[in-house]
C-alpha positions in Angstrom: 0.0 0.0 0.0 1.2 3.8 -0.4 3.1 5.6 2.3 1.3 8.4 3.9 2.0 11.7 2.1 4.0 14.2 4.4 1.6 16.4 6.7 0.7 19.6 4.7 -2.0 22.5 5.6 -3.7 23.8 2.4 -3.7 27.1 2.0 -6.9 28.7 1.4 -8.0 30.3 -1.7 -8.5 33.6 -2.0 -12.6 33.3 -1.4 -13.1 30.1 0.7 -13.2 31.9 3.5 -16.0 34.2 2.4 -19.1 31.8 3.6 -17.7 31.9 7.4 -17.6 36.3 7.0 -21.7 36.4 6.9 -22.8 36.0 10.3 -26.7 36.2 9.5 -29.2 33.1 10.1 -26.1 32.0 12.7 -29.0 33.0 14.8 -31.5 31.0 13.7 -28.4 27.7 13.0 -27.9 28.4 16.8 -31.8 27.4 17.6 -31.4 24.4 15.2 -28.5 23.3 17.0 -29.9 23.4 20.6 -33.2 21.4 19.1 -30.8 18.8 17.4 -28.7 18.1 21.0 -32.4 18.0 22.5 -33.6 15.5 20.2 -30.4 13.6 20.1 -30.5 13.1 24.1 -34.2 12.2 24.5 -33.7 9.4 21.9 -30.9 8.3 24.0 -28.2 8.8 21.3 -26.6 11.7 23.4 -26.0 12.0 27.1 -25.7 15.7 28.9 -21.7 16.3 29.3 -18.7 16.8 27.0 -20.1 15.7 23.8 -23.3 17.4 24.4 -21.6 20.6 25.1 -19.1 19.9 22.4 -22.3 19.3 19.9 -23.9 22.5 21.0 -21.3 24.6 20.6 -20.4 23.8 17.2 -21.6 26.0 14.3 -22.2 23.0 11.4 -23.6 25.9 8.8 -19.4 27.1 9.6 -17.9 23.7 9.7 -20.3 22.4 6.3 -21.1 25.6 4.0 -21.8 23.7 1.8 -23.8 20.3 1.3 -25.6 18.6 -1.5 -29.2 17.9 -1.1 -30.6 15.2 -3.6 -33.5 16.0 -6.6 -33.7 12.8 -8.0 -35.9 9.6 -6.8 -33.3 7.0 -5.1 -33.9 4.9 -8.2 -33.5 7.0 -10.8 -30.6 7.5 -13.2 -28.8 9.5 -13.4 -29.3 10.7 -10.0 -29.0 14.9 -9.5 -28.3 16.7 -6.5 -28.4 20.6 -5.9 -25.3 21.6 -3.8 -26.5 24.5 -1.6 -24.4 27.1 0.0 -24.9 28.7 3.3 -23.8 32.7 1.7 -26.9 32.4 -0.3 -29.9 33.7 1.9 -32.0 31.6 -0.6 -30.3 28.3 0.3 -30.3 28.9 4.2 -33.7 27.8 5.2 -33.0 24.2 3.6 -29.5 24.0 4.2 -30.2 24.4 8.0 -32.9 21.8 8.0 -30.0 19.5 5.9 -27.7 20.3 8.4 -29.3 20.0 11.6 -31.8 17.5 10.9 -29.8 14.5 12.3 -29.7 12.5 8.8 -26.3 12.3 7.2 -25.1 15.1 5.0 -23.1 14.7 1.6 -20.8 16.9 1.1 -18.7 15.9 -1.8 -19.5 15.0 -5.5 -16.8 12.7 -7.5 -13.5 13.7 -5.6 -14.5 17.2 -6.3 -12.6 20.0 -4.7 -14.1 21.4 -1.5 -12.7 24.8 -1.6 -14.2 27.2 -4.1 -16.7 25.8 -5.7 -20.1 27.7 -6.9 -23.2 26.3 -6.0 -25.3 24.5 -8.5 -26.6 21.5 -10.0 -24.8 18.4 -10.5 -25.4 15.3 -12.3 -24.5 11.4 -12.6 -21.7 10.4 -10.3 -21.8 10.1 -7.2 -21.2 11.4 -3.5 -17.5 10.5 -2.1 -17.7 12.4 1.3 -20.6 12.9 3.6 -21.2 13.8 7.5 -22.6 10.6 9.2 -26.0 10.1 10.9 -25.3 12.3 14.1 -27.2 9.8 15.9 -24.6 7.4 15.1 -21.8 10.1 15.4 -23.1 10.8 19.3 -23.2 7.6 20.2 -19.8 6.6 19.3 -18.5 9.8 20.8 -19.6 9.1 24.1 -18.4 5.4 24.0 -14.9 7.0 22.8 -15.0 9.2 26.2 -12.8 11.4 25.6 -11.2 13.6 27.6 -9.0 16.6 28.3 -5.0 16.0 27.0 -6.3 12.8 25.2 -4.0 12.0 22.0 -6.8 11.5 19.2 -6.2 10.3 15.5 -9.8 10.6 13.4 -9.7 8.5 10.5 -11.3 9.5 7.9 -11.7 12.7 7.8 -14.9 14.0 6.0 -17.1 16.9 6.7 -14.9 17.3 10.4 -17.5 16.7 12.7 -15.3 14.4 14.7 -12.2 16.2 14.7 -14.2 19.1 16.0 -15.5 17.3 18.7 -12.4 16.4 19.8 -10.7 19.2 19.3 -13.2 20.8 21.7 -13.0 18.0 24.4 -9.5 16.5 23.9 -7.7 20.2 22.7 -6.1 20.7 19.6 -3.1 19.9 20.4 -3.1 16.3 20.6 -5.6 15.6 17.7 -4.3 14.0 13.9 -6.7 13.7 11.6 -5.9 12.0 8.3 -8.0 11.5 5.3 -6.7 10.0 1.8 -8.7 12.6 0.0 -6.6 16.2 -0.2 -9.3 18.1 -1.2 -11.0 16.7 2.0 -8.2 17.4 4.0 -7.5 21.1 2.6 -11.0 22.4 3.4 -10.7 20.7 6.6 -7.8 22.4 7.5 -9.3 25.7 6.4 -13.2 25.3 8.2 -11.8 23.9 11.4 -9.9 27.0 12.0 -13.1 28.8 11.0 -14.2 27.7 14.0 -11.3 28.2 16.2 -9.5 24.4 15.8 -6.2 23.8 14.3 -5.6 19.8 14.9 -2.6 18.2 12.8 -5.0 17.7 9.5 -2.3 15.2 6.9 -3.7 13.2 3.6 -2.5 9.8 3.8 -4.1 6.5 3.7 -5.6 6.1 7.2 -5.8 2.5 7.9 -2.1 2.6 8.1 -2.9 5.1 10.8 -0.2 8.5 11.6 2.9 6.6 13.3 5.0 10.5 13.7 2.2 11.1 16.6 1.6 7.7 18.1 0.5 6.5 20.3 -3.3 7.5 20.7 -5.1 7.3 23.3 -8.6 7.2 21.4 -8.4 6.1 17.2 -12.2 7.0 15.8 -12.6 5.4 12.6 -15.4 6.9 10.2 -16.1 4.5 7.5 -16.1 0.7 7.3 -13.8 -1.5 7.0 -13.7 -5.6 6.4 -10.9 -6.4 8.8 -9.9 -4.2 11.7 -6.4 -2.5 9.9 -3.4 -3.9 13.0 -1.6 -0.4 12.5 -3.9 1.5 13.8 -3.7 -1.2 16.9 -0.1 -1.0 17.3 -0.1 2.8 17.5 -2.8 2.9 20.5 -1.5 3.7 23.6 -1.9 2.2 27.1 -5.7 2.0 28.2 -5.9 3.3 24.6 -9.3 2.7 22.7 -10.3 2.0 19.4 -13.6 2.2 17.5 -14.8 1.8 13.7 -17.6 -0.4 11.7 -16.4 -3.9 10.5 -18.7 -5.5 7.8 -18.8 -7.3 4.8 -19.8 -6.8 1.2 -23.2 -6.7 2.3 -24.6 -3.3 4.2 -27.3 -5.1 6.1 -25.7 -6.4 9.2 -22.7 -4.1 10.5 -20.8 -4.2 13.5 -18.6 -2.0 16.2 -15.2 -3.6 16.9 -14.2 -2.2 20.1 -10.3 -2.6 20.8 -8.6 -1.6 23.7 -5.3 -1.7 25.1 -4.0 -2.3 28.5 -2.0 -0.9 31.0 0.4 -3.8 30.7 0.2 -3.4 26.6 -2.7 -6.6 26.7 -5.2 -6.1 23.9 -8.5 -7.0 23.9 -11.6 -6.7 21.5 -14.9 -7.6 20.8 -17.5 -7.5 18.0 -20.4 -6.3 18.6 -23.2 -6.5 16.6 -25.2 -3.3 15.7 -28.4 -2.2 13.7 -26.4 0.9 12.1 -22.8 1.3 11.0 -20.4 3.3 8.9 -20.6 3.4 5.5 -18.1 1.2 3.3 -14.2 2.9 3.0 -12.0 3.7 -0.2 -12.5 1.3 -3.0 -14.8 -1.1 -1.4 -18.3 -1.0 -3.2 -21.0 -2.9 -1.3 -24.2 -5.1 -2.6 -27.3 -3.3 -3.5 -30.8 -4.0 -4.3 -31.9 -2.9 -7.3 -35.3 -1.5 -8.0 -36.3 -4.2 -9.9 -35.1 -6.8 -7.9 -36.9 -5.0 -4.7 -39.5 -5.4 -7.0 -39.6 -9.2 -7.6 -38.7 -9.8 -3.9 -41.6 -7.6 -3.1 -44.3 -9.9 -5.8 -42.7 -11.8 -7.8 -43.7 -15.7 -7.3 -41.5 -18.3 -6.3 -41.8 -21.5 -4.1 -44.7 -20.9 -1.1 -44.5 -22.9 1.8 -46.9 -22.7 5.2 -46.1 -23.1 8.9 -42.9 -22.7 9.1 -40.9 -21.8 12.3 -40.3 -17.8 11.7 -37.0 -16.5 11.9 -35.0 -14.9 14.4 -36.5 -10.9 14.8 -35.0 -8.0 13.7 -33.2 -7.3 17.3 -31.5 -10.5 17.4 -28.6 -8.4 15.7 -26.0 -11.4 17.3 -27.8 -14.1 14.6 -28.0 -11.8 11.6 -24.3 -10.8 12.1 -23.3 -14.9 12.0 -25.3 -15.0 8.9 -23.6 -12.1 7.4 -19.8 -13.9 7.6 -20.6 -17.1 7.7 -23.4 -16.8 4.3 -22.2 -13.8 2.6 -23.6 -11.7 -0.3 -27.3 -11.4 1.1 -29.0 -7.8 1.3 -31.8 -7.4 3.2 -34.6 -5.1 1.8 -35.4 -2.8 5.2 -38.6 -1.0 4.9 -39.9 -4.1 3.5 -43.3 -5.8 4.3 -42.4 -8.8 6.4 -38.6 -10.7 5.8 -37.0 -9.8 2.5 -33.7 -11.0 1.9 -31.7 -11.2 -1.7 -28.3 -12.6 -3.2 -27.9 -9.8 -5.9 -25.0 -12.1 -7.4 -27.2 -14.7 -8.4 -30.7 -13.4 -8.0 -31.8 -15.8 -5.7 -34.7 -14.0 -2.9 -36.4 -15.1 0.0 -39.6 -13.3 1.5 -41.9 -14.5 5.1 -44.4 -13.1 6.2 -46.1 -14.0 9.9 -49.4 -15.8 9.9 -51.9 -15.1 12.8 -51.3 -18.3 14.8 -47.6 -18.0 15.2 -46.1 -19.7 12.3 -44.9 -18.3 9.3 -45.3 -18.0 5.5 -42.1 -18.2 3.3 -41.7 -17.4 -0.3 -38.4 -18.2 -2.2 -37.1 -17.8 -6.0 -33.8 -19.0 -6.9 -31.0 -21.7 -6.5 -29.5 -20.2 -2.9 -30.8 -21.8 0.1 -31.4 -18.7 1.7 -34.1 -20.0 4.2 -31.6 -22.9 5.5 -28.9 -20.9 5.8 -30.6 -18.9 7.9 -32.5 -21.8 10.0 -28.5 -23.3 10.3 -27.1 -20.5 11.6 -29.9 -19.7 13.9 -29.3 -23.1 15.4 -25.5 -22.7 15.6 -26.3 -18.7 17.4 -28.4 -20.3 19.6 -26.2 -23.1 21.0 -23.7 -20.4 21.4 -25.8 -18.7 23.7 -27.3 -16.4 21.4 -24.6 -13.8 21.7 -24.8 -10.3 20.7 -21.2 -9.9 20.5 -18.4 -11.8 19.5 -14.6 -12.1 21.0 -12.5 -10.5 18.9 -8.9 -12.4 18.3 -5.6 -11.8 16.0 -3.0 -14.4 15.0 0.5 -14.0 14.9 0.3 -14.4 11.3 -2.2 -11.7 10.6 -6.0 -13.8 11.0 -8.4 -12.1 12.7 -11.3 -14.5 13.9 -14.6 -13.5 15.3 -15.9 -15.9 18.1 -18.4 -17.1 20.6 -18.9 -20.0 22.8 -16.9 -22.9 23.5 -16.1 -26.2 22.4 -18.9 -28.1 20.1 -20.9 -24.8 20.7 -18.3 -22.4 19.4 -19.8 -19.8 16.6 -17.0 -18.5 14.8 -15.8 -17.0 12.0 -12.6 -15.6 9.9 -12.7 -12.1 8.4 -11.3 -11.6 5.3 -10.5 -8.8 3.2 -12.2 -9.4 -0.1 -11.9 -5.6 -1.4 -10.6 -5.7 -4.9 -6.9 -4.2 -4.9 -5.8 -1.6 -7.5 -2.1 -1.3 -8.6 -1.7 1.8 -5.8 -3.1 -0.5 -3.0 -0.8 -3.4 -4.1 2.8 -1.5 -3.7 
């Protein structure tokens, strides 16, 4: 893989700094903002303390001046988005419901640069930088619990929602934030001091983390990976921590691996199993449903069978998890009527649907088993306790395994990077 580039601050251009100037509608960003925290901590994403405070004193319309909101259905092609800026009185009053609404926020269109761009409409392509859910974001924060002096790397820069928040909590000083992107990493380096934060910002692949700052105390990482990336272990400190998504090709069923180190130097970490996660990293596309295929999942006819056992529910995150590594290349249709899951790479579907006296329905089209993988590894979750998360474990040689249980009960799995490698990655 490529060395890290050398740390570099971007100048800004001559007018990038002319969105943070205008002051007016902060006003009205500032009510947003206290009506996002509140929502954020009655839903239980967001406790009161340090991230609260960090959350509420953060100016997004500052940090993101500019986002894209989409105009196109989710299905059709090409998609087209409208990317609003927050100098233009007429883009305020949706760009502060984009930006403090809680959903996720793209901010990039096809490795575009950040800095200096006129607003506008853009079409085809697609978005290669977003904010996360903040939901998610809080959540994660306050696992992270950080605190003053902390050494923090954020990887994965973004829209620098993260950074700031550390920055805020943990002080500049000892926060690296690294981002393979350079236009991602320039307008970083230019908003965050908008705001008042200058954290190291350097453009370098971040799963091979920032060794000239190491060790970290706390490593954040904002997109998904397959296999939890050992550099970024070996430059945690002592009673470090560690957090990021780990999932497969499929979106369905991610989970947090949670890593910490020891005062001794031990490490230890877990899997667990979660209903939302980071989306997928650099150069890692991950199964869809297509309209159409929704479509036939939805009505099409297949093989209908009757009183069948129904599956394991939606919170039994543990199961679907297992069925993720252990069957790969299912996608499951949420939002669905009932139980919807397809294998896009051969078109085979299965749907279920609950009957009244406690057995269920199932519908399937295709030559995948989909309904006995799923019966087989609901047997094998079940014998291992039905676990909802899974010891984490690396090999001297490099494997990573995901377990639970013991003996003739264990549930366990390898995880593997199957992410297809370009000439860069394979140096």
């Amino acid at each position: 893989m490529s060395e890290p580039a050398p740390p570099t601050t971007a100048p800004a251009p001559a007018d990038a700094t002319a969105p943070f100037q205008d002051t007016v509608g902060d006003a009205d960003a500032s009510a947003a903002r206290a009506a996002m925290v509140d929502r954020l901590v009655h839903s239980g994403d967001l406790s009161p303390g340090a991230v609260a405070d960090a959350l509420l004193a953060m100016p997004r319309q500052r940090l993101i001046p500019q986002a894209y909101v989409r105009r196109s259905a989710p299905d059709e092609t090409p998609p087209r988005w409208d990317l609003l800026d927050w100098s233009d009185p007429v883009h305020r009053p949706e760009l502060l419901r984009v930006l403090y609404g809680g959903d996720s926020v793209s901010v990039q269109h096809d490795g575009e640069p950040l800095l200096g761009r006129r607003a506008g409409s853009r079409e085809g392509g697609a978005m290669t930088a977003m904010s996360s859910v903040m939901g998610m974001t809080a959540r994660l924060l306050g696992q992270l619990d950080l605190r003053p002096g902390q050494r923090v790397l954020d990887v994965g820069t973004g829209a620098g929602v993260t950074v700031a928040a550390a920055c805020r909590i943990a002080g500049d000083a000892g926060v690296v934030a690294i981002d393979r992107d350079a236009h991602v990493t320039a307008a970083a380096t230019v908003r965050l001091a908008a705001i008042g934060h200058r954290p190291v910002v350097v453009t370098g692949d971040g799963e091979l983390g920032w060794p000239e700052r190491a060790p970290y105390d706390r490593v954040f990482v904002s997109f998904a990976v397959p296999r939890v990336p050992m550099a970024l272990v070996e430059q945690l400190a002592q009673r470090g921590v560690v957090l990021m998504t780990v999932g497969t090709s499929s979106p369905s069923w991610p989970a947090l691996a949670v890593i910490t180190k020891s005062a001794a130097g031990v490490v230890e970490a877990e899997l667990r199993a979660e209903q939302f996660g980071h989306r997928a990293g650099w150069g890692w596309d991950r199964l869809s449903l297509s309209a159409a295929f929704r479509q036939e999942m939805s009505s099409g006819d297949g093989v209908t069978s009757h009183g069948h056992r129904p599956p394991p529910p939606d919170e039994a995150h543990g199961m679907w998890l297992a069925l993720d590594h252990l069957h790969p290349g299912l996608v499951r249709a949420f939002g669905a009527p009932g139980l919807q899951i397809g294998s896009p790479a051969c078109g085979s579907w299965l749907r279920v649907s609950v009957d009244g006296n406690g057995t269920s329905t199932i519908t399937a089209s295709g030559p995948r088993p989909i309904r006995e993988e799923i019966q087989q590894t609901a047997a094998r979750w079940k014998a291992a306790g039905e676990p909802a998360f899974y010891r984490l474990e690396f090999d001297a040689n490099g494997t990573q395994w995901a377990s639970s249980g013991r003996g003739r009960n264990r549930l366990s799995w390898q995880l593997t990077d199957d992410r297809p490698r370009t000439t860069e990655d394979s140096r």
